[in-house]
C-alpha positions in Angstrom: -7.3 -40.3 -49.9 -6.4 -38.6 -53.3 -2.4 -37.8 -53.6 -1.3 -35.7 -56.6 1.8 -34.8 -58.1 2.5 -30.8 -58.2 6.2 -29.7 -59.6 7.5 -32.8 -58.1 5.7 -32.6 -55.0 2.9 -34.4 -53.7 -0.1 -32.7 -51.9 -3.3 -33.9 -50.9 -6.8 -33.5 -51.8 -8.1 -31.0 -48.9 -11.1 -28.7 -47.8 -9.1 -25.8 -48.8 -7.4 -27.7 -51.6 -4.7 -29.5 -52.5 -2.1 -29.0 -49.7 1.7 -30.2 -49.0 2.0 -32.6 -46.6 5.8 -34.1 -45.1 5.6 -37.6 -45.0 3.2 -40.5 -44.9 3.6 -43.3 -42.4 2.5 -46.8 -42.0 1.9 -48.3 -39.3 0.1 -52.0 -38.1 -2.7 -52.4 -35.8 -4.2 -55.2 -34.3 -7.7 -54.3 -35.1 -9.3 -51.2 -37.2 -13.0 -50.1 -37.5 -14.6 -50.7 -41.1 -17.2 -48.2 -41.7 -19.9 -48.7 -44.3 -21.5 -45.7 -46.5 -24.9 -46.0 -47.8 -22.7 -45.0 -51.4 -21.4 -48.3 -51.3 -17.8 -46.9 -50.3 -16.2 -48.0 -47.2 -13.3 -46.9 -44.8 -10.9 -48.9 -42.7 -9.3 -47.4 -40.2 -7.5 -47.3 -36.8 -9.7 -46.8 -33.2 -8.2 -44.0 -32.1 -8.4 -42.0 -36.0 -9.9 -39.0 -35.4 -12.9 -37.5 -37.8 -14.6 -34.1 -37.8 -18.3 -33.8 -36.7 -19.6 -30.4 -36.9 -17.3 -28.4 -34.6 -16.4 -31.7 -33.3 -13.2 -34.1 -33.4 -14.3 -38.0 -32.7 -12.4 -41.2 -32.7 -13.4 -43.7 -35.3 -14.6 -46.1 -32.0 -16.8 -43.4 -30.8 -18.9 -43.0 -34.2 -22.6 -44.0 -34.5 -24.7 -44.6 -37.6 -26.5 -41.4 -37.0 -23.3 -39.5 -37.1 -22.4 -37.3 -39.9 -18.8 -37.1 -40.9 -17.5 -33.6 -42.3 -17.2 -33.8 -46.2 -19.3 -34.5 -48.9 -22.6 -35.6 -47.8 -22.4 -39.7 -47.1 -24.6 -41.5 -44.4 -23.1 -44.5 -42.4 -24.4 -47.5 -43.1 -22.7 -50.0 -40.8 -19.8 -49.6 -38.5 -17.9 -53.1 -37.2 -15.1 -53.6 -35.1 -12.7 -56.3 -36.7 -10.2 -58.6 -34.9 -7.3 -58.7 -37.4 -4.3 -57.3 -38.0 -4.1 -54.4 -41.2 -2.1 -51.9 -42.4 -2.4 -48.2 -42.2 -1.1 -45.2 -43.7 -1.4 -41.7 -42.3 -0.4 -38.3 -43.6 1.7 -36.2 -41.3 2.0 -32.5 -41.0 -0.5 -31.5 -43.6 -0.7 -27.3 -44.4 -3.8 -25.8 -43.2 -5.0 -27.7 -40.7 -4.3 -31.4 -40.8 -7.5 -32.5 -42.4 -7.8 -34.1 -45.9 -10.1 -36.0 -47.8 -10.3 -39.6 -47.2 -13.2 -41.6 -49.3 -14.6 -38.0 -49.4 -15.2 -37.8 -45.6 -12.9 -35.4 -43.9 -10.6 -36.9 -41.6 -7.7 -35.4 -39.0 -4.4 -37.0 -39.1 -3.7 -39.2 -36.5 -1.1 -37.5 -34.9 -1.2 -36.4 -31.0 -3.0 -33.3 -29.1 -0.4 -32.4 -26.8 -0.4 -29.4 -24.7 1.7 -26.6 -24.5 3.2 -27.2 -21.6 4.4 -30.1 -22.7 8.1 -30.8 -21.7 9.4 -30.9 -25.4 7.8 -27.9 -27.5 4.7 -29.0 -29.3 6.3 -27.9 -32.8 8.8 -30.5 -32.0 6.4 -33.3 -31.3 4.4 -32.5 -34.2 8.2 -33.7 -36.3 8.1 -37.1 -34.5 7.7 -39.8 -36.3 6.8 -43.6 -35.0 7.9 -46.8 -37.0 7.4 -50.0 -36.8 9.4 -52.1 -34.8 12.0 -54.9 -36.3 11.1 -56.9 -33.7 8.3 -57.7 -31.2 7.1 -59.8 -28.5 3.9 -60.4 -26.4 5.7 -59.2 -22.9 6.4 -55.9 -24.3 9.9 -56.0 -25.9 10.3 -53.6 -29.0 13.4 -53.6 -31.1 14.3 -50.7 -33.6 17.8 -51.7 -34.2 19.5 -54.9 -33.2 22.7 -54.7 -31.7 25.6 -54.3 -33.7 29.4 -55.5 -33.1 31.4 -52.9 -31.2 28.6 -50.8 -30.2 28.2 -49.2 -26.3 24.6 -49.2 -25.1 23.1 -48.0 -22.5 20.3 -49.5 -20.5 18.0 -47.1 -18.1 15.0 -48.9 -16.2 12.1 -47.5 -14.5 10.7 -50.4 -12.3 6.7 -50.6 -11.1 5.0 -53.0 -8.6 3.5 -54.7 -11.7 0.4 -54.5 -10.6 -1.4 -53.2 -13.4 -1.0 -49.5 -13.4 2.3 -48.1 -13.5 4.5 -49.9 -16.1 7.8 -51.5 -15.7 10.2 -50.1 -18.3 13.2 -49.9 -19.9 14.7 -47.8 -23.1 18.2 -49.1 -24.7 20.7 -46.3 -25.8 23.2 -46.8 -28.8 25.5 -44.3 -27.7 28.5 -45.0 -29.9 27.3 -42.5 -32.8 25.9 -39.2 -32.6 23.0 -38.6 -32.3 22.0 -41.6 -30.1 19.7 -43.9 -31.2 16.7 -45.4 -29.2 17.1 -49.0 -30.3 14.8 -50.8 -28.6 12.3 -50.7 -25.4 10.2 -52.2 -22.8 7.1 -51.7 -21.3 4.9 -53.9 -19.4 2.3 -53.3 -16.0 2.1 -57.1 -15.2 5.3 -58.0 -14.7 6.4 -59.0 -11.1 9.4 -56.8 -10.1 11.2 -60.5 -9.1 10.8 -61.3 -13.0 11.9 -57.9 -14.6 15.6 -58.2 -13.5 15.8 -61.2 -15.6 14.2 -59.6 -19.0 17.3 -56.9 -17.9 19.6 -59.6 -18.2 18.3 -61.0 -21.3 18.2 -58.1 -23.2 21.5 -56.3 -21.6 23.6 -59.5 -22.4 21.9 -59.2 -26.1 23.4 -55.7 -26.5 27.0 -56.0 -25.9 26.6 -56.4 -22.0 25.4 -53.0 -22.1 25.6 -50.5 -19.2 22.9 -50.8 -16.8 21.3 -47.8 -14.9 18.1 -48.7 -12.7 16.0 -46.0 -10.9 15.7 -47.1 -7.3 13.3 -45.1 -5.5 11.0 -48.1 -5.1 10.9 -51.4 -5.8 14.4 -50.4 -8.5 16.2 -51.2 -5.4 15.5 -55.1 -5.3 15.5 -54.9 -8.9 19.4 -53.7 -8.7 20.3 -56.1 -5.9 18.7 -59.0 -8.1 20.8 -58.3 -11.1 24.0 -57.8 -9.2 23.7 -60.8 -6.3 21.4 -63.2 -8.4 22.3 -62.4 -12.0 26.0 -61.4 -11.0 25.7 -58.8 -13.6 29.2 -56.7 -13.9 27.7 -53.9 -15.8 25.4 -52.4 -13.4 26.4 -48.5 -13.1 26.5 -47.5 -9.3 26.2 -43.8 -7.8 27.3 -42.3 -4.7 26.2 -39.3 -2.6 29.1 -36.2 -2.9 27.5 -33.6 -0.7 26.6 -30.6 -2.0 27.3 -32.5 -5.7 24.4 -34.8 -5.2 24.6 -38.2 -6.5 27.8 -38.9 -8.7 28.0 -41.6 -11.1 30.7 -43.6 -10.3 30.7 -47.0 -11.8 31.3 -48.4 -8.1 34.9 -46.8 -7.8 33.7 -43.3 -6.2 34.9 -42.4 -2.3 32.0 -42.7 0.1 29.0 -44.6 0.2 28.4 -46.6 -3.3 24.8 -47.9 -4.6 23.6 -49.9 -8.0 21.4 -47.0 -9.2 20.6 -43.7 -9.0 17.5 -42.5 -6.7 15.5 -39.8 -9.1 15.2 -36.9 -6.7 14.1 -33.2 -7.5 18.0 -32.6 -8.9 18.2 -35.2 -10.6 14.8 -35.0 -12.5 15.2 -31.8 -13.0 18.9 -32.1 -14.9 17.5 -35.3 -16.7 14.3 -33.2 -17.6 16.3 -30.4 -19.1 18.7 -32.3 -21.1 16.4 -34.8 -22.4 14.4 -31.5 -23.8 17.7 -30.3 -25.7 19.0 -34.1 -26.7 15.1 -34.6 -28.6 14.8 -30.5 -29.7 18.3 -30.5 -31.1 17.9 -34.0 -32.9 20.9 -35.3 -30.6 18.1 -38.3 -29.3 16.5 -40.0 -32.7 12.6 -41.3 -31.6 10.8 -43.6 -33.1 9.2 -46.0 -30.4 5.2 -45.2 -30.5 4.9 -45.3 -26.9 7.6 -42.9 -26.1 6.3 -40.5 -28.2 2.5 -40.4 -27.3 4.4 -40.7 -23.6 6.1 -37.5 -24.3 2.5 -35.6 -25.5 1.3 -36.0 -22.2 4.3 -35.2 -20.2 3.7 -31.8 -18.9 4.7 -29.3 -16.4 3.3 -29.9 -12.6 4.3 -27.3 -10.2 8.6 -27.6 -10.4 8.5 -30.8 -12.2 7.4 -32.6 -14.8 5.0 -35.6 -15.0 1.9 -37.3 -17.2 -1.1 -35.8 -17.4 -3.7 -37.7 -15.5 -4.7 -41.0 -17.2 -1.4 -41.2 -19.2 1.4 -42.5 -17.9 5.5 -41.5 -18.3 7.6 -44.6 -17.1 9.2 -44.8 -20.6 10.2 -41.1 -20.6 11.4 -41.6 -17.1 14.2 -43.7 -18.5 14.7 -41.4 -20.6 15.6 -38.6 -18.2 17.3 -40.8 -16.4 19.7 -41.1 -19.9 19.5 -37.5 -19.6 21.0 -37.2 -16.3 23.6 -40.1 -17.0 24.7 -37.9 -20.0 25.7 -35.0 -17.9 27.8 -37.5 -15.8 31.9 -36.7 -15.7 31.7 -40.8 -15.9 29.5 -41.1 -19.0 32.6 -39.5 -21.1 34.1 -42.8 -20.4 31.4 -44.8 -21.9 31.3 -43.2 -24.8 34.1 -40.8 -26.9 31.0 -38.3 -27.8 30.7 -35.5 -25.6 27.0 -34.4 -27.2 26.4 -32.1 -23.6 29.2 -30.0 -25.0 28.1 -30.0 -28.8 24.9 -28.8 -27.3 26.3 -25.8 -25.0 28.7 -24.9 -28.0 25.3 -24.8 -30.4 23.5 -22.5 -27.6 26.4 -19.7 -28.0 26.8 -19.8 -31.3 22.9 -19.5 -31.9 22.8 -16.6 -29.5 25.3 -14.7 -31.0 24.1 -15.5 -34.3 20.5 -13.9 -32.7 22.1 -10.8 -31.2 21.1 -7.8 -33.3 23.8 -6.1 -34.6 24.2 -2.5 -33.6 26.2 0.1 -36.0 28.3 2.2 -33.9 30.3 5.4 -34.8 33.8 5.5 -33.3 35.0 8.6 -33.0 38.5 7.6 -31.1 37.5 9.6 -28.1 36.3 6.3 -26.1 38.4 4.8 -24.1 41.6 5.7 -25.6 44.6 7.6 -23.9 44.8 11.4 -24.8 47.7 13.6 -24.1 46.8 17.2 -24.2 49.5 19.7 -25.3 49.5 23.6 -23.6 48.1 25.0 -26.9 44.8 22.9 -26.2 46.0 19.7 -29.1 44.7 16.4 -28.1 46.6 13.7 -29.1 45.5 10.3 -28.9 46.3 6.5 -28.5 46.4 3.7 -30.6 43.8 1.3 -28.9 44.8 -1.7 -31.3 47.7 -2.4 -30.3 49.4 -2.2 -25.9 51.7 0.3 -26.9 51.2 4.4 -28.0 51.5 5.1 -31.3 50.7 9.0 -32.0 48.8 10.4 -34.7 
């Protein structure tokens, strides 16, 4: 790609010219697809990078030597998949289109399609930004930050039969700052639900003995038990049922019937849904885990809900609306100082009054204010500023 300097901002070289773009981002990948030019140039690039052909948009592993990429003229040569690990860059948010000159073949920056149903609003996503993590390993553990003295965390889990399909996840919260931070996650469809309460432990004991919350409409519920009986885990956040209230965090002190968990039903979906939307739009929930955000792309509206669009899946935004339910939680305020739920309903007013358009109106006195008529037909009226009459 060609990058130049304008009045101290950089644009890129595009169809329609050189154009602003926000930010680039790197980003690793365990393989890439180098593609040959009969020129002599080359390109190395991601799988999944899309290209223009025609009307077209392909991925890089979808290409054939008899393909002809948008731009000036160039004829593949040879196109290889390569086993190693490289470094990428990508452009984000470029004007006009998102396509820029790359090797002088047109490509489409790699960010995702989503749709505009799409939970969070698609000008949002399109702000998103992945990065890469501090800290990996092969089960599936990401970390963004790593944990820091005196810091609360939060812990929500979404658990699977680890069978392959559905994932087994969890997303940790620093909550002791606003906005919260995502700080580190885990995702992994292999994982027996006997062996995930233990990578719960490990990582929960890691972060301060953060709070644990564990969805148990399924298998969560052995999950929970595990961690509490097994593990003898003390930070295991409980909820009980409260009638017409629904399920009430409690942290295992509430009247009635008490349970490690919360079971996600319609109400609770639905609150986690809607405050998870306001935490990410308002910038009160900082992203940066790559799953979670392509997650989020393909998390769309079904019927009265909310779920992935077939052949995607959503377990690590479930945890997050689960952290969006826990925030709206009486108990939560006792976690954490920050009351971000009120921050967000005090923005809401002030943003639609801000909005309202203001109306000039003529005050005569005659509204609304007390008149005393005299016999010879003189009105006299009252002072409406003030709870007592004061003739003029």
């Amino acid at each position: 790609m060609t990058v130049v300097a304008n009045h101290k901002q950089l644009k890129v070289s595009t169809p329609s010219g050189n154009q602003l773009f926000s930010h680039v981002q790197k980003f690793t990948r365990k393989g890439y697809i180098h593609i040959q030019f009969t020129d002599g140039s080359e390109l190395k690039v991601s799988p999944k990078h899309p290209f223009i052909i025609g009307s077209q948009r392909k991925l890089a592993h979808e290409l054939r030597p008899t393909d002809i990429i948008d731009g000036k003229r160039k004829d593949i040569l040879h196109i290889d998949f390569v086993d190693e690990e490289i470094e990428l860059f990508d452009l984000l948010n470029v004007e006009n289109g998102n396509l820029y000159y790359t090797n002088d073949v047109v490509s489409h920056n790699c960010d995702f399609v989503g749709s505009v149903h799409t939970l969070i609003a698609p000008s949002k996503l399109k702000t998103l930004a992945y990065v890469d993590p501090v800290f990996k390993n092969g089960e599936g553990f990401k970390v963004y930050a790593k944990p820091e003295e005196k810091h609360i965390y939060v812990i929500t889990v979404d658990v699977s039969r680890g069978t392959g399909q559905d994932y087994s996840a969890f997303s940790i919260i620093d909550i002791s700052t606003a906005p919260y931070k995502l700080v580190a996650t885990f995702r992994n469809n292999t994982m027996s639900p006997l062996v995930f309460p233990n990578a719960i432990h490990v990582a929960a004991k890691q972060y301060n003995n953060a709070h644990v919350l564990v969805e148990i409409n399924d298998m969560g519920g052995q999950v929970a038990d595990v961690l509490h009986a097994e593990l003898e885990y003390d930070n295991l956040l409980s909820s009980t049922m409260r009638g017409r209230k629904g399920q009430v965090l409690d942290g295992g002190f509430g009247a009635g019937q008490s349970q490690f968990g919360v079971r996600t039903t319609e109400v609770v979906k639905r609150s986690g849904c809607s405050i998870l939307k306001s935490l990410v739009e308002s910038d009160r929930l900082l992203i940066q885990d790559f799953d979670v955000i392509k997650e989020l792309f393909a998390f769309v509206a079904k019927k009265n809900s909310f779920e992935a669009e077939v052949g995607y899946n959503d377990d690590l935004v479930m945890t997050l609306v689960l952290f969006g339910w826990l925030s709206t939680q009486p108990y939560f305020k006792d976690l954490s100082s920050l009351d971000i739920r009120k921050d967000i309903y005090q923005d809401t007013i002030t943003k639609l009054e801000e909005e309202m358009t203001p109306f000039g109106f003529i005050d005569d006195g005659s509204d609304d204010a007390t008149v005393e008529k005299e016999k010879d037909g003189t009105n006299w009226f009252g002072d409406r500023e003030s709870n007592r009459f004061g003739w003029y």
